[in-house]
C-alpha positions in Angstrom: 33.3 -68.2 -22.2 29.8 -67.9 -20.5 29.9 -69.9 -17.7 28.4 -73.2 -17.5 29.1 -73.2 -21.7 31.9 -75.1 -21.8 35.6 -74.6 -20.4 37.4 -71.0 -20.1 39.8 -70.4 -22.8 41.5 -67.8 -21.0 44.9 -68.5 -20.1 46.4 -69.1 -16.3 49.5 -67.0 -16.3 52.6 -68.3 -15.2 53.1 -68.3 -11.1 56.0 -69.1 -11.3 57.7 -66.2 -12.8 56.5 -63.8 -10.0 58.2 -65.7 -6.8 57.5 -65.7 -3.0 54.4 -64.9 -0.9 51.6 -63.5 -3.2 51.7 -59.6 -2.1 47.6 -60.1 -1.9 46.0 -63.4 -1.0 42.5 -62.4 -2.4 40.6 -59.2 -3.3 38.5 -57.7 -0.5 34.9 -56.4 -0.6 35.8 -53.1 0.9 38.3 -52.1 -2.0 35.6 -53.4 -4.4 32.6 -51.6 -3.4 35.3 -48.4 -3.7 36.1 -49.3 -7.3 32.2 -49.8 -8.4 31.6 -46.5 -6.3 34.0 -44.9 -8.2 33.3 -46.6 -11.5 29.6 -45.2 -11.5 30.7 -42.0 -10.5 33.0 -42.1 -13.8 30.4 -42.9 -15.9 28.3 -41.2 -15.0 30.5 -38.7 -15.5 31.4 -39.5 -18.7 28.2 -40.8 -19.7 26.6 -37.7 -22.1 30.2 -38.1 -23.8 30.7 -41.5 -24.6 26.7 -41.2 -26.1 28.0 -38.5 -28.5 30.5 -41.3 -29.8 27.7 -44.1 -30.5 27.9 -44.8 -34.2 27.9 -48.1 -34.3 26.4 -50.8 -34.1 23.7 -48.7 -34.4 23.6 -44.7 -34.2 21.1 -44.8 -30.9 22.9 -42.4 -28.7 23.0 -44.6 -25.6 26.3 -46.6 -25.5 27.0 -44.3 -22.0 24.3 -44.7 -20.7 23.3 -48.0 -21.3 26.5 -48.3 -19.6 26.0 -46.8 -16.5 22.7 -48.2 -15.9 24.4 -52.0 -16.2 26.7 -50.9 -13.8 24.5 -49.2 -11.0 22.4 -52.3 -11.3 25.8 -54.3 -10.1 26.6 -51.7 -7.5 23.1 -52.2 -6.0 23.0 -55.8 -6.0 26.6 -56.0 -4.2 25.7 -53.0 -1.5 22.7 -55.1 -0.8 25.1 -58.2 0.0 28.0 -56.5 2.2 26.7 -58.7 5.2 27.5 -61.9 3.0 30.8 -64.2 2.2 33.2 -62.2 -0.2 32.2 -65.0 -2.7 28.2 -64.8 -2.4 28.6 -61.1 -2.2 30.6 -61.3 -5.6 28.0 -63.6 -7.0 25.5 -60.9 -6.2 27.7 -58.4 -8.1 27.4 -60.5 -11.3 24.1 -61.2 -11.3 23.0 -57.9 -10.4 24.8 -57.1 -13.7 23.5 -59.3 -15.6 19.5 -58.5 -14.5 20.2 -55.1 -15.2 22.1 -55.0 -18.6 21.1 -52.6 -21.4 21.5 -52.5 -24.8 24.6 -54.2 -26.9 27.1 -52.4 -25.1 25.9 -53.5 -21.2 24.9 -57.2 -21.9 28.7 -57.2 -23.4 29.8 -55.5 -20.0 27.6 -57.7 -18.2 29.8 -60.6 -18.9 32.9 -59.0 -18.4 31.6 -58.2 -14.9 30.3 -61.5 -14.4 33.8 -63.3 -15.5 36.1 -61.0 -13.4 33.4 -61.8 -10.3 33.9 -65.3 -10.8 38.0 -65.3 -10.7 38.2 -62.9 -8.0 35.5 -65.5 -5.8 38.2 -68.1 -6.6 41.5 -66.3 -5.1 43.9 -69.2 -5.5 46.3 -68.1 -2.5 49.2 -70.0 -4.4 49.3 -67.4 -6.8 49.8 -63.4 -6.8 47.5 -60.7 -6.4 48.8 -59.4 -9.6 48.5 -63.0 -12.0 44.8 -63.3 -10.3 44.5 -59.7 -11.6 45.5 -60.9 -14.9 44.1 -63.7 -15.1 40.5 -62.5 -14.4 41.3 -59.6 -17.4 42.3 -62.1 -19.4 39.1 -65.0 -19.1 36.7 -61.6 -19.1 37.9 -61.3 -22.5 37.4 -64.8 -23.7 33.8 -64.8 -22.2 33.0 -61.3 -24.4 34.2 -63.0 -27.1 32.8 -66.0 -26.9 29.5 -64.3 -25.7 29.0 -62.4 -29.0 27.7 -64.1 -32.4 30.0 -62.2 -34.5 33.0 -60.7 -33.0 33.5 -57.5 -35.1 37.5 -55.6 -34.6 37.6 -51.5 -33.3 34.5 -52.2 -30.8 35.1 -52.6 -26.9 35.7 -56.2 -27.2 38.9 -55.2 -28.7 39.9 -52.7 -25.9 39.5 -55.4 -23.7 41.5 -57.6 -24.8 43.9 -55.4 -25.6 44.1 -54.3 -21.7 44.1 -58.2 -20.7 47.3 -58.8 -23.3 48.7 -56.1 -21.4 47.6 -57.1 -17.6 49.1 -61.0 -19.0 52.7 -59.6 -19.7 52.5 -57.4 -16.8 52.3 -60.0 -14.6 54.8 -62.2 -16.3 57.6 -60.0 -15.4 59.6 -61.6 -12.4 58.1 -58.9 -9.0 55.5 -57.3 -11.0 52.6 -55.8 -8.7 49.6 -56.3 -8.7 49.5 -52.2 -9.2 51.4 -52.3 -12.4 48.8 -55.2 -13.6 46.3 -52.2 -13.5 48.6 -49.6 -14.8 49.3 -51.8 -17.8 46.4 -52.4 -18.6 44.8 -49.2 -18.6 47.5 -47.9 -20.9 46.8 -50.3 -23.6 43.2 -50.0 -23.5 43.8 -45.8 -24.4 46.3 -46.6 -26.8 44.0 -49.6 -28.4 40.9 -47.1 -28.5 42.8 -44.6 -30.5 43.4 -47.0 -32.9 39.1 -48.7 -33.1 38.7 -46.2 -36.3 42.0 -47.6 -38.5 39.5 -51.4 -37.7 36.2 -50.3 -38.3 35.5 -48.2 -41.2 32.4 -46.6 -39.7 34.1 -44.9 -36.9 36.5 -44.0 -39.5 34.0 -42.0 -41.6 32.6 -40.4 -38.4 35.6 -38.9 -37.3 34.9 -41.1 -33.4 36.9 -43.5 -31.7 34.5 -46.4 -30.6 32.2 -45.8 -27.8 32.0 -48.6 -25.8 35.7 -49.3 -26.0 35.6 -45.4 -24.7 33.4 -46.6 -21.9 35.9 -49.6 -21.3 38.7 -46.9 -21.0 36.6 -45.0 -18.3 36.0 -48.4 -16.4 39.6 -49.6 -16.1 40.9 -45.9 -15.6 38.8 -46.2 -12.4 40.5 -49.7 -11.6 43.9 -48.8 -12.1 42.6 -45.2 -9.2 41.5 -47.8 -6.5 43.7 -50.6 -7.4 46.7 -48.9 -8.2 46.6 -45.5 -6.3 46.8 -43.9 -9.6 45.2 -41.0 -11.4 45.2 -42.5 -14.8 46.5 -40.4 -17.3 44.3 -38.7 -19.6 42.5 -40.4 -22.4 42.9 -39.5 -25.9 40.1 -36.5 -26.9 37.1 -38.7 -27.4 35.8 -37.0 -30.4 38.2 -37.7 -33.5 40.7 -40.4 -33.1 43.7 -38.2 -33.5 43.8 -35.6 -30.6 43.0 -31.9 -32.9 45.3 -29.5 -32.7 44.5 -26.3 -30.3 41.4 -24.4 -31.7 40.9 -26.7 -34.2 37.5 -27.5 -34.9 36.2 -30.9 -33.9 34.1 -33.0 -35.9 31.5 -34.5 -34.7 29.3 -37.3 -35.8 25.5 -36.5 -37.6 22.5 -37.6 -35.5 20.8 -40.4 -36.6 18.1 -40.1 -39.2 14.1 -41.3 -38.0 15.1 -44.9 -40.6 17.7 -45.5 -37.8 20.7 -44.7 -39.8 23.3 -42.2 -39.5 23.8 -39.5 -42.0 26.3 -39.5 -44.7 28.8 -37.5 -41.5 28.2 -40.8 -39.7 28.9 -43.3 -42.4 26.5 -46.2 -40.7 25.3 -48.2 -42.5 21.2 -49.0 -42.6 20.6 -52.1 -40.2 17.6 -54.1 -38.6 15.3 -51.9 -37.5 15.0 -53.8 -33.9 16.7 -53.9 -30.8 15.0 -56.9 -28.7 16.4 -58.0 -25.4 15.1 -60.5 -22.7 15.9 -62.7 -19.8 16.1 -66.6 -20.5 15.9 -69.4 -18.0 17.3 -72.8 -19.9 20.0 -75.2 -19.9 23.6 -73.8 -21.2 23.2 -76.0 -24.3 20.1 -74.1 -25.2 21.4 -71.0 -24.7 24.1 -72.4 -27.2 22.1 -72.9 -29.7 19.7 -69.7 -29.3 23.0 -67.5 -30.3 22.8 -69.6 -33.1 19.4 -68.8 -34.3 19.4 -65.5 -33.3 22.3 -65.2 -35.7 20.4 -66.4 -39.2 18.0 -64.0 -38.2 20.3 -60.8 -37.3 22.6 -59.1 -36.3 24.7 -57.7 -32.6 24.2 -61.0 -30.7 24.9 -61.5 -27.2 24.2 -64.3 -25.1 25.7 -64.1 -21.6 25.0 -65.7 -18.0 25.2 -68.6 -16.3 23.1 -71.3 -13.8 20.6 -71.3 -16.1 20.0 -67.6 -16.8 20.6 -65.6 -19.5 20.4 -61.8 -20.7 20.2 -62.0 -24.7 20.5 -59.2 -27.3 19.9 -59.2 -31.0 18.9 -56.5 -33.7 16.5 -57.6 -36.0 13.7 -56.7 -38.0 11.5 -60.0 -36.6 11.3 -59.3 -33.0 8.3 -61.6 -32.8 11.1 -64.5 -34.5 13.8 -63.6 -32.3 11.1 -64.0 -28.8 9.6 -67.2 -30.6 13.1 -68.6 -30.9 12.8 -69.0 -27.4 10.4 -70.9 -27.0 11.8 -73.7 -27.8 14.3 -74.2 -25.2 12.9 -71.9 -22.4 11.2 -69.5 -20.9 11.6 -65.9 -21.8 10.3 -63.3 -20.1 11.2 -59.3 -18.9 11.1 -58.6 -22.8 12.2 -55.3 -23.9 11.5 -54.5 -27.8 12.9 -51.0 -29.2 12.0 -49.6 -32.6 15.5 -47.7 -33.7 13.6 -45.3 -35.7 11.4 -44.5 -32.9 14.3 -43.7 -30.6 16.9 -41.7 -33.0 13.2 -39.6 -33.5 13.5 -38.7 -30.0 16.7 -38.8 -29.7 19.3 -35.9 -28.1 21.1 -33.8 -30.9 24.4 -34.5 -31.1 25.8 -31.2 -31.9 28.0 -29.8 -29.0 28.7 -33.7 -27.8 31.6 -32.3 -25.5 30.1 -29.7 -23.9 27.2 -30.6 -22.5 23.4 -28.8 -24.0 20.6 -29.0 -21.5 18.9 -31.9 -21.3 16.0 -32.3 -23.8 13.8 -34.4 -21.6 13.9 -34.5 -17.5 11.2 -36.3 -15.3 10.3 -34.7 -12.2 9.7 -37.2 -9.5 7.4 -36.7 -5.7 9.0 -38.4 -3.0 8.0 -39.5 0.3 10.8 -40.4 1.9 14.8 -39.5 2.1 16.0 -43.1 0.7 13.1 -42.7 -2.1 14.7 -39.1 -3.0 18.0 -40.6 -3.3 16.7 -43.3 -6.0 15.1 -41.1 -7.8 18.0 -38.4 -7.8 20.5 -41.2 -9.0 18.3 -42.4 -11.7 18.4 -38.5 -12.8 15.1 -37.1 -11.9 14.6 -33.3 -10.4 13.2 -34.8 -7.2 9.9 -32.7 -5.4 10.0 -33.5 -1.6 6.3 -35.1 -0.6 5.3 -37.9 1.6 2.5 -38.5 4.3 1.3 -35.3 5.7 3.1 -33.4 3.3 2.0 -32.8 -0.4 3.3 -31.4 -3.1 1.3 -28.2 -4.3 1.0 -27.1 -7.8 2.8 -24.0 -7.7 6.2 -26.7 -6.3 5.6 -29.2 -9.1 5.5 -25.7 -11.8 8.4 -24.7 -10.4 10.4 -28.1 -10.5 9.0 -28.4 -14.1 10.3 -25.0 -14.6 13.7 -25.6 -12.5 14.6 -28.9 -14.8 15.6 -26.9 -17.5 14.2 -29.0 -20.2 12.1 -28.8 -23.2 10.0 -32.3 -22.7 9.1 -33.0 -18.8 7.5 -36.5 -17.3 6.2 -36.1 -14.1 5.8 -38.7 -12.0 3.3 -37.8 -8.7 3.5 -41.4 -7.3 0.3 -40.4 -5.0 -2.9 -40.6 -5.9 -4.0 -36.9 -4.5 -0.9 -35.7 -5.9 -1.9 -36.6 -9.4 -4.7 -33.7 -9.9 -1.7 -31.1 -8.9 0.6 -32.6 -10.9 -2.1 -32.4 -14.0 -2.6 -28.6 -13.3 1.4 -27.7 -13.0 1.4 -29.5 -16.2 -1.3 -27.3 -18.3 0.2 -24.3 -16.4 3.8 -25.1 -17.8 2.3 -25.4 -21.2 0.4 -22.6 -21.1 3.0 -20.2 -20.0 6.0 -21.5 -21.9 6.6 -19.4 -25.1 9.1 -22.4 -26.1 6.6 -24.8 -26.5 7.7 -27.0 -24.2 6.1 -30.2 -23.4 4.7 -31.9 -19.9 3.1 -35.7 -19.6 1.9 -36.5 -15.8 2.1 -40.4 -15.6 -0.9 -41.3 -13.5 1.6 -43.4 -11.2 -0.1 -43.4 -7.3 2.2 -44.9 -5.7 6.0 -44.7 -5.1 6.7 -47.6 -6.0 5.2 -47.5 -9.4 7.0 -44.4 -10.0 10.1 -46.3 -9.7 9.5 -48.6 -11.9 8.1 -46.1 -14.1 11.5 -44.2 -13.9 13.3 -47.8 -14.6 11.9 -48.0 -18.0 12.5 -44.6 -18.8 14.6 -43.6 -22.3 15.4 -40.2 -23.3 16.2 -42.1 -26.2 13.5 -42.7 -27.5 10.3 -40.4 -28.9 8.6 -38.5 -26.4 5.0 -39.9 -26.6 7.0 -43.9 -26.7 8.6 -42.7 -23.6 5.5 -41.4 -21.9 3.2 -44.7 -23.2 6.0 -47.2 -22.1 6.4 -45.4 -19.2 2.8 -45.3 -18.2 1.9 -49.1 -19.0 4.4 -49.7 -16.8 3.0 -47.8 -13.6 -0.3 -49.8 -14.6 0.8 -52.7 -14.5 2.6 -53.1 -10.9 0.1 -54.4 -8.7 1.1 -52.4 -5.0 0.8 -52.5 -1.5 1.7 -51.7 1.7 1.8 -52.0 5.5 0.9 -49.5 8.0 -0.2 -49.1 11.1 -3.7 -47.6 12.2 -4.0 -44.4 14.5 -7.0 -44.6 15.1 -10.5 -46.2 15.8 -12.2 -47.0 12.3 -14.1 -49.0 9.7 -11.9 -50.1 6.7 -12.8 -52.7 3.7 -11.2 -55.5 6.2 -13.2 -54.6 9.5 -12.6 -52.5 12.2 -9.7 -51.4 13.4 -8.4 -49.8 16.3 -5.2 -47.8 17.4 -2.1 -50.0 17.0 -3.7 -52.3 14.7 -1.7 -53.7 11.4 -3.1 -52.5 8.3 -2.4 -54.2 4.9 -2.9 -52.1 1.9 -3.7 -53.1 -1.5 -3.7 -50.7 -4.6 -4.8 -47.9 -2.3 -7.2 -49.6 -0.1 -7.3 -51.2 3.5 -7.8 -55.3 3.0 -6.4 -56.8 6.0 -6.3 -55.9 9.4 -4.0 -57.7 12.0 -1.7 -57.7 15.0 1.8 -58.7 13.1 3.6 -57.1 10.9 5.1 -59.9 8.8 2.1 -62.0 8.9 0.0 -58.7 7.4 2.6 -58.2 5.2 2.6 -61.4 3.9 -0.5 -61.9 3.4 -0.8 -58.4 1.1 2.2 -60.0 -0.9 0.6 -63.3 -1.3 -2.1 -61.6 -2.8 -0.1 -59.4 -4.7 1.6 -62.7 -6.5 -1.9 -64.6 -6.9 -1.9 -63.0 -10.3 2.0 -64.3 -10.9 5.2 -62.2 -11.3 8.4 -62.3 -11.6 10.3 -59.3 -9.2 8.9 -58.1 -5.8 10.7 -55.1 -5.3 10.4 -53.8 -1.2 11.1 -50.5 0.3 12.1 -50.3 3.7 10.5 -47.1 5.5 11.0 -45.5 9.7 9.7 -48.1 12.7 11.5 -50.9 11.7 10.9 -51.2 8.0 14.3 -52.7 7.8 13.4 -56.0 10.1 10.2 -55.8 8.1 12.0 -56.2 4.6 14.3 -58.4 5.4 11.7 -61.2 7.1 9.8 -60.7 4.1 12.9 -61.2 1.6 14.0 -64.8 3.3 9.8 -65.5 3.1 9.6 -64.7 -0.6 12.9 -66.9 -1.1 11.5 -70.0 0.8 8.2 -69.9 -0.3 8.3 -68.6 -4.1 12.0 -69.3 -5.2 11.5 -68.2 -8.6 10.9 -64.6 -7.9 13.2 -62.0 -8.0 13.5 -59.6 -4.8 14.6 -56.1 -4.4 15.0 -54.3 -1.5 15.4 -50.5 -0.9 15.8 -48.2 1.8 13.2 -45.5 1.4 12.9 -43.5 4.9 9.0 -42.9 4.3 6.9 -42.0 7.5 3.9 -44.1 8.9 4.5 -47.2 5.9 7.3 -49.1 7.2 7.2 -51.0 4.2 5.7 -50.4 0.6 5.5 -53.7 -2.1 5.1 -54.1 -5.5 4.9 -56.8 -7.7 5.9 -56.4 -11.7 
C-alpha cells in the first residue's frame, strides 16, 4: 500500500525457515546502481518492442517507453545521491521515480520502485538476504494493488505478483539464496505473462501478451543478471502469446484509429478520450479520497507516493474535473493533459513491431558541452556538437537532419545565433526532400530550454502537438547563467572588467560581481521572483561543480519547496547555466 496510507499488507516471510547468519546483511548501493544501469539499458532495449504490444488500457503505443523514461528518471536521482547514506540514497531512488513517472504503466512502476526502495532502506539484519528479497517483491505488489482504483487481471500488476508469490516460496525453502529468490521469480513472471491473454480478452483478440507485464519481465530479467549472476532465460516471443511455429507468420496488433481505439485486429474497446496526470502535495487521507473521485469520473487510476506527494493518473473525458478534484485537498501542479486521438494520429505504425522501421520522428539537438551531448543522446536525439566559439553551420544541422533518418525532424538550436541556421537547414531539408519530409526549428536559445523542450517530447503524439507542446515549453523556462568577463566593457549591469562575475538573464548581462555563488544567486533569485516549482542546474569547466552544489544546499535552505536538478554539462566559459520551469 502507498506509504503513509495505511499499514503494508504484504506479508513478512518466515525467518525462521532459512537458519544461521543471513548470507547478506543488507543490499549495497554499488550492486544497485548496476541493476538500474542495467535495467535502462534493457529497456531501452526492449523499448520499441514492448510499444508494439500496448493494447490496453488504451492502444497509445508507449507502454515501453513510458517505461524507460520512469526508470532513467530513478537512475538519475540515485547517481546524483552516491555520496549519501544507502537509505537517503534509496529515498532518492524512489522519489526520482515517482517525479518522473509516465503514463499508466510508469506511475504503476513508480510504486513498485518506491516500495522495494523502502524495504531494502530497512535491511532487518535478523533476517536473510533472500526473505528481505522477498519480502520487498512481495509489499511492491500490495502497494500496485492497492495503488490502482480498479485492479484489472492479465496487466503487469499480475506479473508482479505472480514473481513475488514465487520470490515468497523461494525463500521459504530451508538454505534458499537470496540468488534463487531472483531466479524464481523471474521464471514466474515469463510463465505469468504468457498466460495475460487467457485474463484479459483484449489481448486475447490482439494476438499480444500484455505490455507492461512484458516490461515487468525485462525488469526482473535484469534483477535476477545482477542479483543472481544469471542470464535469464529467454522470454516467451512477445508478439502472440503462444511462441509461432518457425516461419510462421506473426500477428500483430492494428494501430490505433485517430478516435483512440484500436481496430477490429486490436479488439479495444472505445474509452475516455483523456489521459491527465499531475503531481499532488496533500495529506495521505486526501490522496485517499482523490482515487476515489477520480474513480466516478474514469477510468486507469493510480494514486502512488508518500510524505505528502503524490503522482496521479486517470483517463477521462473531463480533464478539467479530474484537475478540479484536486483542489479540494491540495495543490496540483506539473499537469500533463493528452488527447488519445491526438497521439494515436501521430502515432508510429505498428506494422513490423519486431523488427524495428526507422524512426518516424527524431529531434536533432546543438550542444555546447560533452555532459549536455550525453543528455541529449540518452533522451534519443541526433546530437550536433556546438558551444561557445563554436557554432553549428547550416550545411551540419542539413546534414544531421538528413543523417536522422526520419520522416518528421524537431530541431532544437538551444542558441540564439544558432536559431537562423537552424531555420535555413530546415527550409533546405524541405526543399530538397522528394519524400516530403517534415522539419520544425523550436526557437529554444538556450541549452537549457532545449532540455526541457526535449523532456516533454512525444513521438506519440501528432506532429504539430509535438512541436506546439514542445515550443511552449522552451518559452516558458525563464534562464540564466554565470560567466565570467574577459574583458573591459559596458554591460546592462555596469562596467565590467577582466575577471569580473557576470550574471546572465534570458540572454543579457544584469549583474556584475566578484563571487561566484553570490552572482549566481542573485540571477536565481530573480529567476524565482516570478515562482516555480524545479530549478534544474548544469554544471560546466572552472569549477561549475562547487558552483552547483553551493547553489543546490542555497535553493534547499532558502526555498524548500522547490525542486532541484543538477547536471553535469562540460560547457566552456559558463560554469554554470539555470533555469527555472
Amino acid at each position: 500500500m502507498d506509504a503513509g496510507m495505511g499499514e503494508q499488507t504484504g506479508r513478512r516471510v518466515d525467518a525462521a525457515s532459512t537458519p544461521g547468519r543471513p548470507d547478506v546483511e543488507a543490499i549495497s548501493l554499488p550492486v544497485v546502481l548496476r541493476f538500474v544501469d542495467v535495467a535502462v539499458d534493457a529497456l531501452a532495449a526492449a523499448r520499441e518492442e514492448i510499444d508494439a504490444l500496448n493494447v490496453y488500457p488504451v492502444p497509445d503505443g508507449d507502454t515501453g517507453t513510458n517505461m524507460y523514461l520512469t526508470m532513467v528518471s530513478a537512475r538519475d536521482a540515485i547517481r546524483d545521491a552516491t555520496d549519501r547514506p544507502t537509505g537517503e540514497a534509496l529515498a532518492a531512488f524512489a522519489r526520482g521515480a515517482l517525479l518522473g513517472a509516465r503514463g499508466n504503466s510508469g506511475v504503476i512502476l513508480s510504486e513498485m520502485l518506491g516500495a522495494l526502495a523502502r524495504r531494502f532502506a530497512d535491511p532487518a539484519p535478523t533476517v536473510t538476504y533472500a526473505v528481505q528479497v522477498a519480502e520487498a517483491l512481495d509489499q511492491a505488489s500490495h502497494a500496485c494493488y492497492a495503488a490502482v482504483g480498479e485492479p484489472v487481471e492479465g496487466t503487469m500488476l499480475t506479473v508482479l505478483r505472480a514473481a513475488a508469490t514465487a520470490a515468497v516460496e523461494a525463500a521459504d525453502r530451508p538454505g534458499s539464496p537470496a540468488r534463487d529468490v531472483f531466479t524464481a521469480a523471474a521464471a514466474s513472471a515469463r510463465e505469468a505473462l504468457v498466460h495475460t491473454p487467457e485474463q484479459l480478452d483484449v489481448l486475447a483478440r490482439a494476438g499480444v501478451v500484455d505490455a507492461g507485464g512484458q516490461g515487468m519481465c525485462v525488469l526482473l530479467d535484469a534483477a535476477e543478471q545482477v542479483f543472481a549472476g544469471r542470464r535469464p532465460a529467454e522470454r516467451p516471443v512477445v508478439i502472440g502469446h503462444r511462441a509461432p511455429p518457425a516461419g510462421a507468420p506473426v500477428p500483430v496488433p492494428a494501430p490505433a484509429t485517430a478516435d483512440g481505439a484500436g481496430g477490429d485486429a486490436t479488439g479495444a474497446e472505445a474509452g475516455p478520450a483523456y489521459e491527465v496526470m499531475y503531481l499532488l502535495d496533500a495529506e495521505p487521507e486526501a490522496a485517499r479520497r482523490l482515487r476515489a473521485r477520480l474513480g466516478e469520473i474514469g477510468e486507469s487510476v493510480v494514486v502512488v507516493g508518500a510524505d505528502r506527494l503524490w503522482n496521479v493518473h486517470v483517463h477521462t473525458d473531463d480533464p478539467g474535473l479530474a484537475v478540479e478534484s484536486a483542489l479540494e485537498d491540495g495543490r496540483p501542479h506539473r499537469i500533463r493533459i493528452t488527447h488519445f486521438a491526438e497521439q494515436a494520429a501521430g502515432g508510429e505504425s505498428h506494422a513490423e513491431p519486431v523488427a524495428a522501421a526507422p524512426a518516424l520522428r527524431r529531434v536533432v539537438a546543438v550542444s555546447a558541452g560533452p555532459g549536455l551531448s550525453d543528455l541529449f543522446a540518452e533522451a534519443g536525439a541526433v546530437v550536433v556538437e556546438g558551444g561557445a566559439g563554436r557554432r553549428p553551420s547550416t550545411g551540419e544541422l542539413l546534414e544531421a537532419i538528413a543523417a536522422s533518418g526520419a520522416r518528421e525532424v524537431v530541431v532544437l538550436p538551444n542558441d540564439e545565433n544558432t536559431v537562423r541556421a537552424a531555420q535555413a537547414a530546415a527550409t533546405t531539408a524541405e526543399a530538397d526532400d522528394p519524400r516530403g519530409i517534415r522539419v520544425a526549428v523550436i526557437p529554444s536559445y538556450a541549452q537549457v530550454q532545449g532540455l526541457a523542450a526535449l523532456a516533454v517530447h512525444d513521438p506519440g503524439r501528432g506532429f504539430d502537438q509535438d512541436v506546439t507542446e514542445m515550443t511552449a515549453t522552451a518559452r516558458h523556462v525563464r534562464h540564466g547563467a554565470v560567466t565570467i568577463a574577459a574583458r573591459t566593457a559596458m554591460t546592462m549591469a555596469g562596467p565590467c572588467e577582466p575577471g569580473d562575475v557576470l550574471g546572465v538573464i534570458a540572454g543579457d548581462f544584469a549583474v556584475v560581481g566578484s563571487n561566484r555563488v553570490g552572482v549566481a544567486r542573485v540571477v536565481l533569485e530573480r529567476l524565482l521572483a516570478a515562482g516555480g516549482e524545479l530549478v534544474t542546474l548544469v554544471a560546466g569547466e572552472d569549477g561549475g561543480d562547487e558552483l552547483a552544489e553551493a547553489i543546490t544546499d542555497w535553493v534547499e535552505t532558502q526555498h524548500p519547496h522547490v525542486d532541484v536538478v543538477t547536471y553535469r554539462g562540460g560547457q566552456q566559459r559558463y560554469p554554470l547555466l539555470l533555469s527555472v520551469e
